[in-house]
C-alpha positions as a printed Julia matrix, in Angstrom:
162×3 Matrix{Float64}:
 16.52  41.78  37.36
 20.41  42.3   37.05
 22.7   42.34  39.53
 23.35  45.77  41.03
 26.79  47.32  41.97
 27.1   51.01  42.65
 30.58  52.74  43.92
 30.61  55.78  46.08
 32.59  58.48  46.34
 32.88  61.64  48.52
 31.72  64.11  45.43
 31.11  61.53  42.52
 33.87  63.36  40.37
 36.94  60.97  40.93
 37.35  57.97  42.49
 33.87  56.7   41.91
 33.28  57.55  38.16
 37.14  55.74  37.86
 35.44  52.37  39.28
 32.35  52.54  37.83
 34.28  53.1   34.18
 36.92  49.96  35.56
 34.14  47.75  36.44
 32.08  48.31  33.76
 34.63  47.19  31.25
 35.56  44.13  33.39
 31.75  43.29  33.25
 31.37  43.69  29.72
 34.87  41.99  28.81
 33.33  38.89  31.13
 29.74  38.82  28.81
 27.89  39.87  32.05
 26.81  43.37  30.37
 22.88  42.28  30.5
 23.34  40.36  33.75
 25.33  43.21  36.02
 24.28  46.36  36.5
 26.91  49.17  37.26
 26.8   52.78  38.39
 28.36  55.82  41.09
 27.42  58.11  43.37
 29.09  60.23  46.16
 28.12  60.68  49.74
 27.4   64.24  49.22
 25.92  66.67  46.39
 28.21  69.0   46.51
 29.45  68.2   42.47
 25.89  67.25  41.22
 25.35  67.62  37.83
 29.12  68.34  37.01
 31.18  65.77  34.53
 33.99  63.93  35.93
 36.88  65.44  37.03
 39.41  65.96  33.97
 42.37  64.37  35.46
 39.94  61.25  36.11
 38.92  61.17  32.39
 42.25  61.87  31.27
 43.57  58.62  33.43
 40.43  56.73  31.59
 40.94  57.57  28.22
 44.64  56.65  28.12
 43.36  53.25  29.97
 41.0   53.0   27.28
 38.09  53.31  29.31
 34.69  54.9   28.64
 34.11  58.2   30.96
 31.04  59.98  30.11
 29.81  60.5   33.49
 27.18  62.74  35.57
 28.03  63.32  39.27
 24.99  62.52  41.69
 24.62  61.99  45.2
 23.65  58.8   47.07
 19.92  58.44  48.13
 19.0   55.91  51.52
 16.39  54.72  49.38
 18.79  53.64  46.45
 20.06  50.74  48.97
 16.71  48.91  47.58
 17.88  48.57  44.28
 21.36  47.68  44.4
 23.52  44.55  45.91
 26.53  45.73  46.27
 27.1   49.29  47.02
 31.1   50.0   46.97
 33.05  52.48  49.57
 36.01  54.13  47.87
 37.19  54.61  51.18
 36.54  53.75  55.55
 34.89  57.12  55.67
 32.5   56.35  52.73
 31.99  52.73  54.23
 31.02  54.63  58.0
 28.51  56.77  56.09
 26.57  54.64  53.83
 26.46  51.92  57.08
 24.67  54.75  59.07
 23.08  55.88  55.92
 21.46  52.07  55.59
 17.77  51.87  55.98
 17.86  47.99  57.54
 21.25  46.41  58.65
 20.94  43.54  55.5
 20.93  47.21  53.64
 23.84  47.99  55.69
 25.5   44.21  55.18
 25.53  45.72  51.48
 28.3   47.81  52.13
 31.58  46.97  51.33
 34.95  48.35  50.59
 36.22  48.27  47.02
 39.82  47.58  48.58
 39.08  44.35  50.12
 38.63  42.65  47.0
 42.46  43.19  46.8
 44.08  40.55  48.65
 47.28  42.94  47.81
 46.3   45.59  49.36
 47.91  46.69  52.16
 45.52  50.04  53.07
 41.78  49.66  52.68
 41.51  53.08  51.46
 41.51  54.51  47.97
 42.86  57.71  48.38
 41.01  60.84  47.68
 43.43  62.04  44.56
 41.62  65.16  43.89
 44.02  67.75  45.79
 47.04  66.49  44.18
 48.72  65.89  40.71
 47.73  64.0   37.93
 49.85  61.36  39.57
 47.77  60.59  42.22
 44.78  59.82  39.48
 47.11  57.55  38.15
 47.87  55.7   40.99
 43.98  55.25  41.86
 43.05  53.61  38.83
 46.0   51.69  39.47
 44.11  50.29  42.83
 40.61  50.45  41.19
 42.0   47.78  38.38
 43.61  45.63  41.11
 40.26  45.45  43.14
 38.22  45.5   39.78
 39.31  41.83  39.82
 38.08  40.16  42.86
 35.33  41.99  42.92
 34.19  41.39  39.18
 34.92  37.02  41.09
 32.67  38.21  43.42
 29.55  39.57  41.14
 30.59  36.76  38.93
 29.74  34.2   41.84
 26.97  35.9   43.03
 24.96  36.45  39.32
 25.71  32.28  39.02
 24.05  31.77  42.52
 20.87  33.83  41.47
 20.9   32.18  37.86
 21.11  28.6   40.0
């Protein structure tokens, strides 16, 4: 069974499609494609069903990222499946905690942020009321974190493998 990461969002339209594209790459680039597992979610419904945002495929594609993408909302029981589930932000981190059907569920939970040992705000910040900028600067954040995390799943895959 792979190894399970998902990243959540508030609306699964921006920041979390953006790391799940990120990550994705990094695992593939790293040959863990069959061993890793990667999708998104957001902590509400409101944008289920809907692509990504444009500005956040329009940041992707210039990155060279993949972005085909369908919003969906995070389910308690998904907590099962996965091993990692990824907070964009301390609001998203709150939720999913009290969200958690067992506290090892809730032990899941982790902010993508804190896999940056450069960053200086744990937050990602929601970019989706402001300019194209802002988009820019998230996947700025999302590729900095993509890389201790991706050490992280890296570890974790060799441990199960062991």
């Amino acid at each position: 069974m792979p190894f399970s990461v998902c990243f959540v969002c508030t609306g699964n339209i921006c920041r979390s499609p953006m790391a799940e594209s990120v990550f994705r790459a990094k695992i593939d680039e790293a040959g863990l494609g069959g061993s890793v597992r990667v999708d998104s979610a957001g902590t509400d419904g409101w944008h289920e069903g809907d692509g990504a945002d444009p500005r956040t495929v329009s940041v992707l594609r210039t990155a060279g990222y993949d972005s085909d993408h369908t919003a969906r909302q995070f389910a308690a029981d998904w907590f099962a499946g996965r091993d990692l589930v990824i907070a964009l932000d301390s609001g998203h981190l709150r939720a999913l905690r009290r969200q958690a059907p067992t506290p090892a569920d809730a032990d899941k939970v982790r902010l993508l942020r804190s896999y940056d040992p450069e960053a200086a705000d744990p937050d990602v910040p929601d970019p989706y009321y402001g300019d194209f900028e802002g988009f820019e600067e998230c996947l700025r954040m999302v590729e900095a974190a993509s890389e201790g995390l991706l050490d992280a799943v890296r570890e974790a895959v060799e441990r199960r493998a062991a």
